[in-house]
C-alpha positions as CSV (number, residue, x, y, z in Angstrom):
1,X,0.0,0.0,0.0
2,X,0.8,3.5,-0.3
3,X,3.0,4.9,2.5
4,X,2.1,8.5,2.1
5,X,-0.7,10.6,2.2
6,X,-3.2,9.3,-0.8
7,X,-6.5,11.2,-1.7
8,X,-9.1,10.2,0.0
9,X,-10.7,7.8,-2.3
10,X,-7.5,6.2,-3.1
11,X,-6.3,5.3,0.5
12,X,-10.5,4.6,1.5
13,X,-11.3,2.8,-1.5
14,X,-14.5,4.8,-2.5
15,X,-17.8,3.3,-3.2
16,X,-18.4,2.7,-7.0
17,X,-21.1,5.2,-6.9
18,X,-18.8,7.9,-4.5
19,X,-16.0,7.1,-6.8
20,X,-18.3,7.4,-10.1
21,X,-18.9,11.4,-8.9
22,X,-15.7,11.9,-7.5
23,X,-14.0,11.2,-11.3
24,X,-16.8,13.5,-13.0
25,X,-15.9,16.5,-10.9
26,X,-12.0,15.9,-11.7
27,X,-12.7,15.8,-15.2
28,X,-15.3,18.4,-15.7
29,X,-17.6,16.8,-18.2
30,X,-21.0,18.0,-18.7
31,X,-24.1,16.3,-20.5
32,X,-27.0,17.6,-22.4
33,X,-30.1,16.0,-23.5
34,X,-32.0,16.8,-26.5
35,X,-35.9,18.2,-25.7
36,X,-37.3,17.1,-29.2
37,X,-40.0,19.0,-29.1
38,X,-37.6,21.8,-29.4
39,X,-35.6,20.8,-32.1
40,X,-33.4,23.2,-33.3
41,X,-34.4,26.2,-31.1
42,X,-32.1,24.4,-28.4
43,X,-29.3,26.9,-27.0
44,X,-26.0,26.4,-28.7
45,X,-24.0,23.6,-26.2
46,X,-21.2,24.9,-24.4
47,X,-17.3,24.3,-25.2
48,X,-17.3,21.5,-22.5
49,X,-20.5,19.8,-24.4
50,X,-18.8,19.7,-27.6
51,X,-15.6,18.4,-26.7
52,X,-16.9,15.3,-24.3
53,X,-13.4,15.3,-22.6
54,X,-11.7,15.3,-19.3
55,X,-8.3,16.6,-18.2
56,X,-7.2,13.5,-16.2
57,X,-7.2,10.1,-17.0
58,X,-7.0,8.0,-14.0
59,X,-5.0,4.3,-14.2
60,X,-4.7,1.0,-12.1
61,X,-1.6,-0.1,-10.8
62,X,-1.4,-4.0,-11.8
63,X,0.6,-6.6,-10.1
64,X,4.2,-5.9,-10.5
65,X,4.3,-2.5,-12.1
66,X,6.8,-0.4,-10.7
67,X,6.8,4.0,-11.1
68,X,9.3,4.4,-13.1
69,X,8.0,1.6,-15.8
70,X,4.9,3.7,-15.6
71,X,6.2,6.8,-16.6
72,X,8.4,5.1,-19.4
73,X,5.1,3.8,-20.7
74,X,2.5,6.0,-20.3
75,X,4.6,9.3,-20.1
76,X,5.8,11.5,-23.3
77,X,9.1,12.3,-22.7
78,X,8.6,16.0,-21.1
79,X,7.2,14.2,-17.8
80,X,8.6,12.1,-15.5
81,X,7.4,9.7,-12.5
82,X,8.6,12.4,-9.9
83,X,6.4,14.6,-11.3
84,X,3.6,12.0,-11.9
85,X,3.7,11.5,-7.6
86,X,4.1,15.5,-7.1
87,X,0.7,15.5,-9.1
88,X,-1.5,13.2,-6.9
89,X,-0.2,14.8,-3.8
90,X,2.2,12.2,-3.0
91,X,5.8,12.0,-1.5
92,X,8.5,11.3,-3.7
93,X,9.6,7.8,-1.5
94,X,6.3,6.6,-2.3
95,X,5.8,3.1,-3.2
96,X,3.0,1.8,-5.7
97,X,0.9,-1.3,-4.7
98,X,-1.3,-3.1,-7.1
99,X,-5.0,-1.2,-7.4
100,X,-3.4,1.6,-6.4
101,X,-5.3,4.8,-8.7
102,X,-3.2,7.7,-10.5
103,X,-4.6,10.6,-11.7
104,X,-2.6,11.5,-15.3
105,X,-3.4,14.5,-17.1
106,X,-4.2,13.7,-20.6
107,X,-1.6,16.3,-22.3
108,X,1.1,14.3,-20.4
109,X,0.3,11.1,-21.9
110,X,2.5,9.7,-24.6
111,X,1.1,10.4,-27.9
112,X,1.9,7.8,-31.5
113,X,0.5,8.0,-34.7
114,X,-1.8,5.0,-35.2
115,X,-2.7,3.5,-38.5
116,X,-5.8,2.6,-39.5
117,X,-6.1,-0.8,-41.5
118,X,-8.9,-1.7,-44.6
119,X,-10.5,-4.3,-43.7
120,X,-12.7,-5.1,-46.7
121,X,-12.3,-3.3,-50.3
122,X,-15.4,-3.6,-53.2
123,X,-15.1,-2.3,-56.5
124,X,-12.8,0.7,-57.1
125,X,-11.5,2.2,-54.4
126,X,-8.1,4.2,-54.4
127,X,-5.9,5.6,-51.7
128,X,-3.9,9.1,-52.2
129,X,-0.9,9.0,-49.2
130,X,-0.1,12.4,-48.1
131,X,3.9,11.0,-48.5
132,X,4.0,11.4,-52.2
133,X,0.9,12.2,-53.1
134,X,0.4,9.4,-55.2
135,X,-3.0,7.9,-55.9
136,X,-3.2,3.9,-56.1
137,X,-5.8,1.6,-55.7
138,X,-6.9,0.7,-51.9
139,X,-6.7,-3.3,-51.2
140,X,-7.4,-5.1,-48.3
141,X,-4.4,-4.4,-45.1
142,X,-3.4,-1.5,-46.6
143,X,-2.2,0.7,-44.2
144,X,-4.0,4.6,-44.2
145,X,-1.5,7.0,-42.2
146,X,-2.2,10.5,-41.3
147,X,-2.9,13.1,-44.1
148,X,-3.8,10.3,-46.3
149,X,-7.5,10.2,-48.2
150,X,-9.8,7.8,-49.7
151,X,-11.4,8.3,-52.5
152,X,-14.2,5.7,-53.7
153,X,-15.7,5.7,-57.3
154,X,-18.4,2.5,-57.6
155,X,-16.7,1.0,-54.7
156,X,-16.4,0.6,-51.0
157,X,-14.3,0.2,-48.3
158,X,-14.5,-0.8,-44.6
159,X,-12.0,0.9,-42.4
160,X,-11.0,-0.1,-38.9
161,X,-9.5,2.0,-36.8
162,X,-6.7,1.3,-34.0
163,X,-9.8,1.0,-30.9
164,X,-11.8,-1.4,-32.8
165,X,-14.1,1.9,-34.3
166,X,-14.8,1.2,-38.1
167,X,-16.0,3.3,-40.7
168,X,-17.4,2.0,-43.9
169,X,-16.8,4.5,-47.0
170,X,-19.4,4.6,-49.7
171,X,-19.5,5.1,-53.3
172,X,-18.4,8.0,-54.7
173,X,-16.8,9.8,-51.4
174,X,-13.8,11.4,-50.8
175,X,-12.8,10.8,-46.8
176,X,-9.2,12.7,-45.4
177,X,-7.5,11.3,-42.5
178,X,-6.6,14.7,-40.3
179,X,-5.8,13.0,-36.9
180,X,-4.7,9.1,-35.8
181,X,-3.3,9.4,-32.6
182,X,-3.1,7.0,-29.9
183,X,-2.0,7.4,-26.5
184,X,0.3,5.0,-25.5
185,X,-0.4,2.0,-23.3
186,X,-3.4,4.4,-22.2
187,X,-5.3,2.5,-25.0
188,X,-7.4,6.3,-25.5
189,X,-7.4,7.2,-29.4
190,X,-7.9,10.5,-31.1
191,X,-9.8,10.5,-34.5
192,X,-10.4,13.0,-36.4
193,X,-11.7,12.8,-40.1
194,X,-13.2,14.8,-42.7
195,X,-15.5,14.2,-45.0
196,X,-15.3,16.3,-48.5
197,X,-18.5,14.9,-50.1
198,X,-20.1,11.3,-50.1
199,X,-21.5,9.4,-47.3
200,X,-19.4,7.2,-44.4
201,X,-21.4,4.6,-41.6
202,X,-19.5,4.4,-38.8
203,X,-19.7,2.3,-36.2
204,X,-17.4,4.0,-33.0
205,X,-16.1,1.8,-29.7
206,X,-16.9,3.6,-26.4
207,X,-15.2,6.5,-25.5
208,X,-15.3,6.4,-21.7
209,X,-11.6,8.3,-21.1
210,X,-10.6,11.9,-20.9
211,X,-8.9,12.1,-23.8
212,X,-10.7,9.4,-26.2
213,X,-11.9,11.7,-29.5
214,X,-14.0,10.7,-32.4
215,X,-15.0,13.4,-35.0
216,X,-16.0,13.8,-38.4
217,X,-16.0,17.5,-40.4
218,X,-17.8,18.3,-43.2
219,X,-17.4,21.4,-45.3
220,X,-20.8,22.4,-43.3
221,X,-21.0,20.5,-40.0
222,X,-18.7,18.4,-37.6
223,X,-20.3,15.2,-35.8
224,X,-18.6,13.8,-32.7
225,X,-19.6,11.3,-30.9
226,X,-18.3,9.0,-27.8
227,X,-19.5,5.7,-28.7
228,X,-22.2,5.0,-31.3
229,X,-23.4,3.8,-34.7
230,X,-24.5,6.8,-37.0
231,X,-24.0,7.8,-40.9
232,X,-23.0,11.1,-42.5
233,X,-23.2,12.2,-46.1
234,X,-22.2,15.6,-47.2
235,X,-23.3,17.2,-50.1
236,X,-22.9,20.6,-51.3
237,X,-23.5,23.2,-48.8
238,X,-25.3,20.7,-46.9
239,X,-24.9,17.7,-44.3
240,X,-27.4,15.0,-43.2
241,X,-26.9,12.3,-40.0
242,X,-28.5,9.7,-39.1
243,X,-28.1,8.1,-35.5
244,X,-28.8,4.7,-34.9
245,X,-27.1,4.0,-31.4
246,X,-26.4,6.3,-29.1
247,X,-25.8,10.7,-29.0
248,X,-23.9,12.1,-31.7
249,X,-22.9,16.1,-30.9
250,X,-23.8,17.3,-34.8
251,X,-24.3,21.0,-36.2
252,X,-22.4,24.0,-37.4
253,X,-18.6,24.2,-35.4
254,X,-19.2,25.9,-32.4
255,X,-23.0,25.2,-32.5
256,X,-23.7,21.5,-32.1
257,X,-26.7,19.9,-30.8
258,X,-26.9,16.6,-29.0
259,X,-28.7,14.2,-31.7
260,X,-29.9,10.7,-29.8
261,X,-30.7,7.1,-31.7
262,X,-34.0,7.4,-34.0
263,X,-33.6,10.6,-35.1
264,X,-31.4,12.6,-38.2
265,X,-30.2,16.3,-38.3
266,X,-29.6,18.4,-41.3
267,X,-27.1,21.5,-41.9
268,X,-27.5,23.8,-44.4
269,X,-24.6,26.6,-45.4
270,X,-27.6,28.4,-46.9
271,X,-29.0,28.7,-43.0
272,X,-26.5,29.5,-40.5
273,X,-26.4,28.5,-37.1
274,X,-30.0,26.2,-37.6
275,X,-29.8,22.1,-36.9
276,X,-33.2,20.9,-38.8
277,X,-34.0,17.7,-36.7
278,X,-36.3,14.8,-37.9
279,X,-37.7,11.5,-36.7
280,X,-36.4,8.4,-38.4
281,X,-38.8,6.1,-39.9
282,X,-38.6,3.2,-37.5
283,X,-37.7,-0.2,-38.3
284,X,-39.3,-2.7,-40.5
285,X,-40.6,-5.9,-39.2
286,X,-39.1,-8.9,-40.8
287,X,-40.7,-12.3,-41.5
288,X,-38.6,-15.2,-39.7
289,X,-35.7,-16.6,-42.1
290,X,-34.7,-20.2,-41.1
291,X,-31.3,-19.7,-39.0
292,X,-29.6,-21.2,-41.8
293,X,-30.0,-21.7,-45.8
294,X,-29.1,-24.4,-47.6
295,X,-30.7,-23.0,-50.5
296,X,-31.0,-20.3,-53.0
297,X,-32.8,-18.1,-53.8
298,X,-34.4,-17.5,-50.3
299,X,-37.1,-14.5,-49.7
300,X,-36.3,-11.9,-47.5
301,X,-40.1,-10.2,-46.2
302,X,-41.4,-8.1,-43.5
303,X,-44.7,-6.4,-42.9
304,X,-45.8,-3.8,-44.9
305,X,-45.6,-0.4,-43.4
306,X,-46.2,1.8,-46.0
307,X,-43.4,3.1,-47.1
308,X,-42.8,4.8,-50.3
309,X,-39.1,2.2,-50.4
310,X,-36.8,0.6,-49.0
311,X,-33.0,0.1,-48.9
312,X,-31.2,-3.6,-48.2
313,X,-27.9,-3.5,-47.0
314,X,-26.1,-6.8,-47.4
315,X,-22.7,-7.1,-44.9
316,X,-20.5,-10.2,-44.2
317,X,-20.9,-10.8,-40.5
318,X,-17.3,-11.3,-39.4
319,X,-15.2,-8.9,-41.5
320,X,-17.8,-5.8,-41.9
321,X,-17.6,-5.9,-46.2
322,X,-20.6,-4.2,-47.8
323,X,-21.1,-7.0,-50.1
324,X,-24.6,-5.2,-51.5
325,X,-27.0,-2.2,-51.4
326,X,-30.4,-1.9,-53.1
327,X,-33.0,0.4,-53.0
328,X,-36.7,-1.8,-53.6
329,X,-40.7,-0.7,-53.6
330,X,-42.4,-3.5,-52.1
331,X,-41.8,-5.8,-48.6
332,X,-40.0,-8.3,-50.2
333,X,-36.1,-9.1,-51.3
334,X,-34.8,-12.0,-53.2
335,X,-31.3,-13.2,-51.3
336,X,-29.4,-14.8,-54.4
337,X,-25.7,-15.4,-55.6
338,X,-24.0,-15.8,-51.9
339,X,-21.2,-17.3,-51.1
340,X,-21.5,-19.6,-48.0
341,X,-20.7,-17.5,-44.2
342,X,-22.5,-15.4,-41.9
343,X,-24.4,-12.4,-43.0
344,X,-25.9,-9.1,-41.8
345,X,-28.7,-8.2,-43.5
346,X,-30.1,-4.4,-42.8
347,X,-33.7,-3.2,-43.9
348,X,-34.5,0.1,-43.3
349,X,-37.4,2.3,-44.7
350,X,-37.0,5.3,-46.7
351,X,-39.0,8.2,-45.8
352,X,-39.6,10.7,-48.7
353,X,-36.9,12.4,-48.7
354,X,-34.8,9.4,-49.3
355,X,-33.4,9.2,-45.7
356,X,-33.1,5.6,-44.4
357,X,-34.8,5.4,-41.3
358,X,-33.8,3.0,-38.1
359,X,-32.8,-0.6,-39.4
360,X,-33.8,-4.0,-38.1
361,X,-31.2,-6.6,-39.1
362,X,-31.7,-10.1,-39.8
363,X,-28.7,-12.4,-39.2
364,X,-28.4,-15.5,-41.4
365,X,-25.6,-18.2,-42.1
366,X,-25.5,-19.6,-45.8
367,X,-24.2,-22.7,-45.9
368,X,-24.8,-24.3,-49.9
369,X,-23.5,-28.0,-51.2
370,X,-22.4,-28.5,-54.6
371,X,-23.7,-30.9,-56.3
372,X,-22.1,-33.1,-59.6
373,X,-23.3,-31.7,-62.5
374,X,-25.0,-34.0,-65.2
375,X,-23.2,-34.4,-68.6
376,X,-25.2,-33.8,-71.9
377,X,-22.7,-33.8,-74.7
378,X,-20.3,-34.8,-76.1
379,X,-21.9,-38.1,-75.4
380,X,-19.2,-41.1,-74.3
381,X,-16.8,-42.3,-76.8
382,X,-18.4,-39.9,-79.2
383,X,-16.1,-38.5,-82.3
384,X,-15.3,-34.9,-82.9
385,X,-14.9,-33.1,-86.1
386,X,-13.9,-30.0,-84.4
387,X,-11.0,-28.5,-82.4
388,X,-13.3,-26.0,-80.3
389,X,-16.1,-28.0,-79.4
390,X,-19.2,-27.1,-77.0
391,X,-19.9,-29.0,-73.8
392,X,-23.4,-28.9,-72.1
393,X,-24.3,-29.9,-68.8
394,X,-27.2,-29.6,-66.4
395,X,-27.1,-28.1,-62.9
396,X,-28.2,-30.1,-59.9
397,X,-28.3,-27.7,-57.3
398,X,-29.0,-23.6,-57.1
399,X,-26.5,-20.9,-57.2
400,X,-24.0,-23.2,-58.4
401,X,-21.1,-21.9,-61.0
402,X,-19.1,-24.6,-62.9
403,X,-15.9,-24.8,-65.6
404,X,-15.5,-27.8,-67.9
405,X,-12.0,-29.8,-67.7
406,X,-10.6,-31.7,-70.0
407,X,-7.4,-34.1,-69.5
408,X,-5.5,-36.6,-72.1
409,X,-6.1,-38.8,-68.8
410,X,-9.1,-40.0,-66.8
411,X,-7.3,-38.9,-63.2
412,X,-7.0,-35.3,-64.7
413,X,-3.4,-35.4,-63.5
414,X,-2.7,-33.4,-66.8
415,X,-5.1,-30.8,-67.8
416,X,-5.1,-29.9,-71.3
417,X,-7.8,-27.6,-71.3
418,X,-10.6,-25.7,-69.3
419,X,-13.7,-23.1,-69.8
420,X,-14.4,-20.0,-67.1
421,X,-16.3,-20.0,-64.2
422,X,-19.8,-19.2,-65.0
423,X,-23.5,-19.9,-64.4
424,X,-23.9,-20.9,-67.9
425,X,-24.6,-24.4,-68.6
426,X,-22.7,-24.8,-71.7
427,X,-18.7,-23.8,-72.8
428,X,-15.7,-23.9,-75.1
429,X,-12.7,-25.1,-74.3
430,X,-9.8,-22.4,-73.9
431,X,-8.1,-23.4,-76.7
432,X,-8.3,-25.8,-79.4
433,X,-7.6,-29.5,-79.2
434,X,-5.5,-31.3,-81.3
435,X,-6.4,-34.4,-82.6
436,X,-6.6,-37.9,-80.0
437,X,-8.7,-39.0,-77.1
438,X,-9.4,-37.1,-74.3
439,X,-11.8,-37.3,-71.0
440,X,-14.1,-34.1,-70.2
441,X,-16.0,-33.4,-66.5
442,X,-17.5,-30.2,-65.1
443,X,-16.6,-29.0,-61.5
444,X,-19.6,-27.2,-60.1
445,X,-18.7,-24.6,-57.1
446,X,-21.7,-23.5,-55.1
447,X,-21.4,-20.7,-51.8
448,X,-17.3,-19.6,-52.6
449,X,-16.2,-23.3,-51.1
450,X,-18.2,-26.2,-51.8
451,X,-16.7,-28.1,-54.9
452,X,-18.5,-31.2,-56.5
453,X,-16.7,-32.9,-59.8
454,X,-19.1,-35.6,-61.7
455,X,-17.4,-38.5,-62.9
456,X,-15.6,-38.4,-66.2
457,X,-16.7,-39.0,-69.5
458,X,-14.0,-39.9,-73.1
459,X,-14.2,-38.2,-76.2
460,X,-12.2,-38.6,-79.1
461,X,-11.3,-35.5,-81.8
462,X,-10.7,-36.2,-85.1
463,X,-9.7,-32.9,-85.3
464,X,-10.0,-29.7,-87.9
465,X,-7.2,-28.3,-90.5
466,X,-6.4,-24.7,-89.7
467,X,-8.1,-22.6,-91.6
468,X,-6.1,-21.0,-95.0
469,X,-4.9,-17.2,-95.0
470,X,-4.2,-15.7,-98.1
471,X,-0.9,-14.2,-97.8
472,X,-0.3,-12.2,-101.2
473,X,-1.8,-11.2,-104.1
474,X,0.5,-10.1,-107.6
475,X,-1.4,-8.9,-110.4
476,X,-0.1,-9.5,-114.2
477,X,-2.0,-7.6,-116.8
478,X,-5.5,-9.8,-116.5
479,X,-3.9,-12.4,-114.5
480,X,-4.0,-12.5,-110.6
481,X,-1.3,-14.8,-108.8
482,X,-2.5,-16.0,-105.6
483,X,-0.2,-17.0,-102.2
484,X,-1.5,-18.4,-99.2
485,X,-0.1,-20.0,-96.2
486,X,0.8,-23.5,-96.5
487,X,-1.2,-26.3,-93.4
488,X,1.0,-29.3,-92.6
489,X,-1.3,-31.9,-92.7
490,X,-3.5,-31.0,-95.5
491,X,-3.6,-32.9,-98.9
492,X,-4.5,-30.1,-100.8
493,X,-6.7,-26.8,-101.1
494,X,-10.5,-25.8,-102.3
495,X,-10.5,-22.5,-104.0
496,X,-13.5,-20.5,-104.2
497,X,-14.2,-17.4,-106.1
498,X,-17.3,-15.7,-105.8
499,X,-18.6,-12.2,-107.1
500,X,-19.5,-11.2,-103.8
501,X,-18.2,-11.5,-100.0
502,X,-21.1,-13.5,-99.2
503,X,-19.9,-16.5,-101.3
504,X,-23.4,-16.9,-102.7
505,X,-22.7,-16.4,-106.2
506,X,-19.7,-19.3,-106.4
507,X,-18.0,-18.1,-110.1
508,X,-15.1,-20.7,-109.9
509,X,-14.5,-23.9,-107.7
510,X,-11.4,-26.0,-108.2
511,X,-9.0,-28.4,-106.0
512,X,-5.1,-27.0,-106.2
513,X,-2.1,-28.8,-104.5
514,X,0.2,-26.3,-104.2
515,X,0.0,-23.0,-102.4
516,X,-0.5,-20.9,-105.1
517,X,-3.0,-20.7,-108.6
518,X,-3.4,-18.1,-111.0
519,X,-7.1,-17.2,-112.1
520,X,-7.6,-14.9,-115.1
521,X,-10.4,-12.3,-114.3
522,X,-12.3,-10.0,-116.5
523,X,-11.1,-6.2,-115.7
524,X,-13.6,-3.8,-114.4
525,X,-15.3,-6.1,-112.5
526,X,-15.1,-7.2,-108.3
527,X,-14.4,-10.8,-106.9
528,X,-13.3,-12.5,-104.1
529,X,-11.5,-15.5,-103.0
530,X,-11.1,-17.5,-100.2
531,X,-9.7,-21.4,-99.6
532,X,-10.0,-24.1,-97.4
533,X,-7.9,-27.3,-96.5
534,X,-8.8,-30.5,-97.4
535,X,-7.8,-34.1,-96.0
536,X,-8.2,-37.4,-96.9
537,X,-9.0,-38.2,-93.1
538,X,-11.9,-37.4,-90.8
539,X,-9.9,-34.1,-90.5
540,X,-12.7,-31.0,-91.1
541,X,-11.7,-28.0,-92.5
542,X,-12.8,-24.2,-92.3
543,X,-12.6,-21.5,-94.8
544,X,-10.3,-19.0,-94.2
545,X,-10.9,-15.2,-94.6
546,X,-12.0,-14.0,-98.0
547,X,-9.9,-11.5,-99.7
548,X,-11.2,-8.8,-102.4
549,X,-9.6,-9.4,-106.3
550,X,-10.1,-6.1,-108.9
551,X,-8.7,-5.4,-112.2
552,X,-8.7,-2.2,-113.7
């Protein structure tokens, strides 16, 4: 125990509720409430109201901890322990025991720039760092340092912060990093953002210390809050909140009023000094969704209330990506193309003004099975007179995606060839096959990590010649010498020359075995040419491009 004089609560050990008003008169923080019926005629707050913050910060002593590891931890480096014990009245011999309390003023406290950390990235989203001034695109872990802005175009971005606050950017906003302090082993942070235009949803830890800050400016309005869930979207001239949990301080800078859960405040340049405050529409009530899907499509209802729309906000549970927003008429939502996990699922009701109101979320876990697809054709054992031909399959489940494969072997252990990942239930290979056997399956993928592969089935290509490009023409009085590239395993060439690019209109047909031919044309007039492969085999052929013939 302390072997000096202590303040009294320290060296009594204060009831929680004596304690409790012993720490608000040290700090001096003051509280408003919001009369609604009021609205904005409410007296400006005072300096104390707007800030939220104390002067002192008080700290335990844990097991072990000695003064002068205190001061090296907590302390910037203009303060010491001496004067850390001259500050709570104590003698400089003094000896800390665990639960011991110290009083630290908060300018004392060692301050470090804190990073912030994307979390989730959608779309395009880019990052300009106040270092170099560079702008590149924003991916998931990147690191956003003081100074530095995000600026979203169709995408958006969840951003956490070094308590555990997060704020999710949406489209088309531009968000500046001005402050990302944190005070030492204190664990208190200092934010300060600002938000040039678009919209931001944050959701902020508890600020119970002195010198914990959160605050977002707009060119016409600064919100700040100590532990909530509210959104901001600035537009020219103007700036519009909505509070979902807890008080958010919102209004001109200097003139803020104290905004509670179910309501949203508006500022307009246009009307100084006035804080136009509205009722949220409250939340929908959903229908019950079983706890878990198996299946999609799934419906997503709730009771009609009226409302002109609403909006659906789809999040991933565990890391906070905005995986979907849609604006709807109607009560009810088709859930569709998921992968499998935990979801959030917001529904809030837009008043007329376009204002989401208070949401009710529905939480559900997607959990889908792939399932093997069923081959159509090629049939088994079937022959192939084509390089590039076209698989088909049938689905067995929903939501599934699948690729064809296609191997020389039936284990697959060499893959010659494959199609994308798509819904469609037909594809090409990704490039052509030569002649031989091969074996072909489809891979079906349903919810991001549930693969099913049905069982294999042989083909065999017989295979196409490549088609013929001319690759010269010389012209002779009213002679025409053709050239054209030469295919290896081709026993000769059909020429065709029409009078039109359509081929319809077939002038001259004949079977050359060389690479080149000479036709005599009648001047004045148009014709084309083209050619073709041919093989004694099942090999098929393809004409190549037609090429344009004129003598004057």
């Amino acid at each position: 125990m302390l072997r000096s004089l202590l303040p009294r609560c320290a060296r009594h050990r204060c009831s929680p509720v004596i304690a409790l008003i012993a720490l608000a008169t040290l700090s001096g923080t003051a509280t408003g409430e919001l009369p609604l019926t009021r609205g904005s005629q409410l007296a400006p707050t005072t300096a104390i109201q707007q800030a939220g913050t104390g002067t002192d910060w008080t700290y335990t002593v844990k097991e072990g901890e000695l003064l002068d590891t205190l001061a090296r931890e907590l302390l910037g480096p203009a303060h010491s322990g001496a004067q850390l014990l001259s500050y709570n009245q104590l003698a400089s011999h003094t000896v800390l025991a665990p639960g011991d309390t110290l009083r630290i003023p908060v300018a004392w406290l060692k301050q470090q720039p804190e990073p912030a950390k994307a979390i989730a990235v959608t779309g395009s989203v880019h990052l300009i760092t106040a270092s170099d001034g560079r702008q590149r695109p924003l991916t998931e872990n990147s690191h956003i340092r003081v100074g530095d802005e995000i600026l979203s175009r169709s995408g958006s971005a969840t951003i956490a912060l070094a308590d555990g606050s997060t704020v999710r950017v949406n489209p088309n906003s531009r968000l500046i990093f001005n402050k990302l302090t944190q005070y030492g082993k204190a664990g208190m942070v200092d934010t300060r953002l600002r938000l040039d235009h678009g919209g931001i949803s944050t959701q902020v830890q508890p600020l119970e210390r002195g010198g914990a800050r959160f605050e977002v400016e707009t060119p016409s309005a600064v919100a700040a809050v100590r532990g909530t869930a509210f959104s901001l979207q600035a537009h020219p001239g103007t700036t519009d909140l909505q509070v979902t949990e807890g008080v958010v301080a919102f209004g001109p800078a200097g003139r803020t009023r104290n905004i509670p859960a179910g309501y949203s405040a508006s500022v307009d340049s246009r009307r100084p000094g006035i804080v136009d405050i509205f009722q949220l529409p409250p939340p929908p009530k959903p229908n019950p969704l079983p706890p878990q899907l198996q299946t999609l499509p799934a419906e997503l209802s709730w009771i009609d209330n009226g409302a002109p729309q609403h909006r659906i906000d789809i999040f991933e549970a565990d890391s906070g990506r905005w995986i979907r927003s849609d604006a709807i008429r109607g009560s009810q939502y088709t859930l569709n193309y998921l992968d499998n996990g935990r979801y959030a699922i917001n529904v809030a009701s837009l008043n007329t003004r376009g204002i989401a109101g208070m949401p009710a979320t529905v939480a559900v876990d997607i959990d889908l099975t792939a399932r093997p697809a069923t081959l159509v054709s090629p049939a088994a054992n079937a022959d192939i007179n084509d390089d590039l031909p076209a698989f088909r399959w049938d689905y067995r489940g929903n939501n599934e995606v699948g690729r064809v494969e296609i191997a020389e072997s039936e284990d697959f252990s060499n893959l010659v060839a494959s199609s994308e990942w798509a819904p469609d239930n037909s594809a090409l290979p990704s490039r052509p096959l030569n002649p031989g056997q091969y074996y072909w399956r489809v891979v079906t993928e349903a919810g991001g990590n549930s693969v099913a592969t049905s069982a294999p089935r042989p083909f065999v290509v017989n295979g196409t010649l490549p088609p013929v490009h001319i690759l010269s023409i010389n012209y002779i009085d009213s002679q025409v010498r053709i050239f054209w590239e030469k295919a290896d395993t081709a026993d000769g060439y059909l020429l065709q020359l029409s009078e039109g690019p359509e081929f319809r209109n077939i002038v001259k047909e004949a079977t050359v075995q060389d690479t080149t031919a000479a036709l005599r044309l009648i001047p004045g007039r148009r014709y084309f040419v083209r050619l073709k492969a041919l093989s004694d085999g099942p090999l098929a052929s393809r004409w190549g491009p037609g090429r344009e013939l004129f003598i004057e």
